[in-house]
N, C-alpha and C positions, 0 to 999 in steps of 0.2 A: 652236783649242782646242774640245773638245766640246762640246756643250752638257748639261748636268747638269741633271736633272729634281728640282726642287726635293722634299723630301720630303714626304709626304701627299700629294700628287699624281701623280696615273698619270693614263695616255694615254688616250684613249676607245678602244672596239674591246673585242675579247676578252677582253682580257690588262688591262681596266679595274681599275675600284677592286673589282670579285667575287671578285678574285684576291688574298688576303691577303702571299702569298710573294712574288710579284711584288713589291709595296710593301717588302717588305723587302731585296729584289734592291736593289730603286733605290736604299733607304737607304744600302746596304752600296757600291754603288758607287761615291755620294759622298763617304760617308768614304774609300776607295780612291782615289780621283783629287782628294782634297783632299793625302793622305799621300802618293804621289808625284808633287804637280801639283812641274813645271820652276821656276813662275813666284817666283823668291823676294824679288819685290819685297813680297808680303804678310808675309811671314815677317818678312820687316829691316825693317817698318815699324812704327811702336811701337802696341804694341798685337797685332801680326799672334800671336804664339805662343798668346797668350788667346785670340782670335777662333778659331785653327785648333781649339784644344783646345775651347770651348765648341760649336764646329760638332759635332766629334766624340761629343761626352756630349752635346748633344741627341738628334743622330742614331741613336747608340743606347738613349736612352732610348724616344726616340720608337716604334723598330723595336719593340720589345721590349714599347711599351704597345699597338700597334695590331695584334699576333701574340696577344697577353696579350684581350686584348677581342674579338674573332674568335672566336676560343677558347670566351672566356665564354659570348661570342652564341649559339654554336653546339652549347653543352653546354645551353642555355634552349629552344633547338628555336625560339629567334626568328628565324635565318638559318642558311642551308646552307653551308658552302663545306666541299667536299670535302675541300682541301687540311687545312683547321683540323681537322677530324673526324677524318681521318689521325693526324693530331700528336696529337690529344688522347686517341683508341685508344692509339699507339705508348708516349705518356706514362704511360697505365691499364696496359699490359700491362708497362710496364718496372719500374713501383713495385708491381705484383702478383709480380714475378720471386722464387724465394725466394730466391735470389744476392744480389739486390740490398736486399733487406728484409734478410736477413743482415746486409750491410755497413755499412748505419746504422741499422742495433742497434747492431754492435760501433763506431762511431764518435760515435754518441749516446749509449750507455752507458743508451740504455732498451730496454723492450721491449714489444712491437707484440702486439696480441692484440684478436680480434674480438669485439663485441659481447656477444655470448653469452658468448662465456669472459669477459669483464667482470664482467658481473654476473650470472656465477654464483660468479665466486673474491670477489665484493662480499657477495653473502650469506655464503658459509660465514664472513666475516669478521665478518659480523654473529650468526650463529649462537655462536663462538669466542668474540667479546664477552656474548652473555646468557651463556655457561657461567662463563668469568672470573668475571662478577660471580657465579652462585651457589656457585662456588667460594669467590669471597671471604666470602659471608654465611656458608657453613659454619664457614672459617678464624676468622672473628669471633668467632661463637658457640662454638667449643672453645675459642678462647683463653680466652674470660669462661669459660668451665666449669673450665680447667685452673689460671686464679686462685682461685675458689671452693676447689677442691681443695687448692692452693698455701696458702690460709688456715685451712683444716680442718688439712692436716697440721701448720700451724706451731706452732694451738693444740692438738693431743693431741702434737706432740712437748714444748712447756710445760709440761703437763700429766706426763709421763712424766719426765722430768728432775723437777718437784717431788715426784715419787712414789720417784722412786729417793734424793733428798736427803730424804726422811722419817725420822726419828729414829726412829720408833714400828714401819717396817716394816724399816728396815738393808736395804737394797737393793744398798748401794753396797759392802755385807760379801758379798756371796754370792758363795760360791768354787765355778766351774764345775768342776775339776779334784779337786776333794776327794770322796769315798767318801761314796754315797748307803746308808746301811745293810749298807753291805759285801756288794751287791749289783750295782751300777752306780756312776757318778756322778753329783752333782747335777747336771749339763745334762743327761746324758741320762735322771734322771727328768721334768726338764723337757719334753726330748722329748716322752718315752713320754705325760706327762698331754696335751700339745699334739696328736700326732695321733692319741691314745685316744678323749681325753673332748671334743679341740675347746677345751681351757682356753688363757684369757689369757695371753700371755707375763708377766705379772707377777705374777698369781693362781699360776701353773704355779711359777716361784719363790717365792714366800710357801710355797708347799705344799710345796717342796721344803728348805725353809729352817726346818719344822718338826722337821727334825733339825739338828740341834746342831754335827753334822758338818759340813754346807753354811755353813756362817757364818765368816768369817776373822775370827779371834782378832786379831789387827794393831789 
């Protein structure tokens, strides 16, 4: 049976512990000849299928943290290995790919955007926020303007209703269709005094109501 180099340990020589890939070589090897070892007295022994499986998820845990930390080292400029530098270029040009930024966008359902395009679509959003709010302070102030108004016109329409139920002026008599002096009729002396003289619509009736004619007999 071969002899199997326990994991985290490599050989002296070259191909030592300098060599990142190498350690993962050996990992992967003895997951490999654990998976097809002959011998299945481990297997049928109670307990054997846990042991094999816990070998296995160390082994590549292990692989995967001592590639993972190389890596790290190697991106801090605290240790060299070529090989890690390699991988960790290959990794930087693969996620710089736009293919590949593409494809998890559309799988992450976000989207990926540099610095600068950050926070300049972070202002304008701040910019859109102050105008909202002066927007709003405008909307504020015409609504209170447009109640003020709302209130003026409720009390001259009050005002107008108790002037047409006036007994003294018969407002609620005056007949638009009947013969202004056998001239016109009383609306449109109405008219004539409104865009002549600029008279009140109610002044403009009374004046026109000083004929006889204008007044419904009813």
């Amino acid at each position: 049976r071969p002899k199997i180099t326990p994991p985290g340990v490599a050989p002296s020589g070259p191909r030592g512990i300098n060599n990142p890939v190498f350690l993962a070589k050996v990992i992967m090897n003895k997951v490999v000849a654990l998976l097809v070892s002959s011998d299945e007295e481990d297997i049928t022994r109670p307990g054997g299928i846990i042991t094999l499986l816990k070998d296995v998820i160390v082994g590549v845990i292990m692989g995967v943290m001592t590639i993972s930390a190389f890596i790290f080292l190697d991106h801090l400029n605290i240790v060299h290995f070529q090989s890690a530098h390699s991988f960790r270029n290959a990794a930087f040009q693969l996620l710089n790919d736009p293919e590949t930024i593409a494809n998890i966008e559309e799988a992450t359902e976000y989207k990926f955007i540099t610095i600068s395009d950050y926070e300049a679509k972070m202002k304008e959003i701040s910019s859109v926020t102050e105008k909202l709010e002066g927007h709003k302070k405008v909307l504020e102030r015409r609504e209170a303007e447009a109640e003020e108004k709302k209130k003026e016109a409720d009390g001259i329409r009050g005002e107008y209703e108790s002037l047409m139920a006036s007994p003294l002026l018969k407002l609620d008599k005056f007949c638009e269709g009947c013969s202004w002096s056998g001239k016109t009729t009383c609306i449109g002396r109405v008219t004539f005094l409104q865009e002549t003289y600029n008279t009140r619509p109610i002044a403009a009736k009374v004046n026109a109501m000083l004929h006889e004619s204008c007044i419904n007999k009813d």
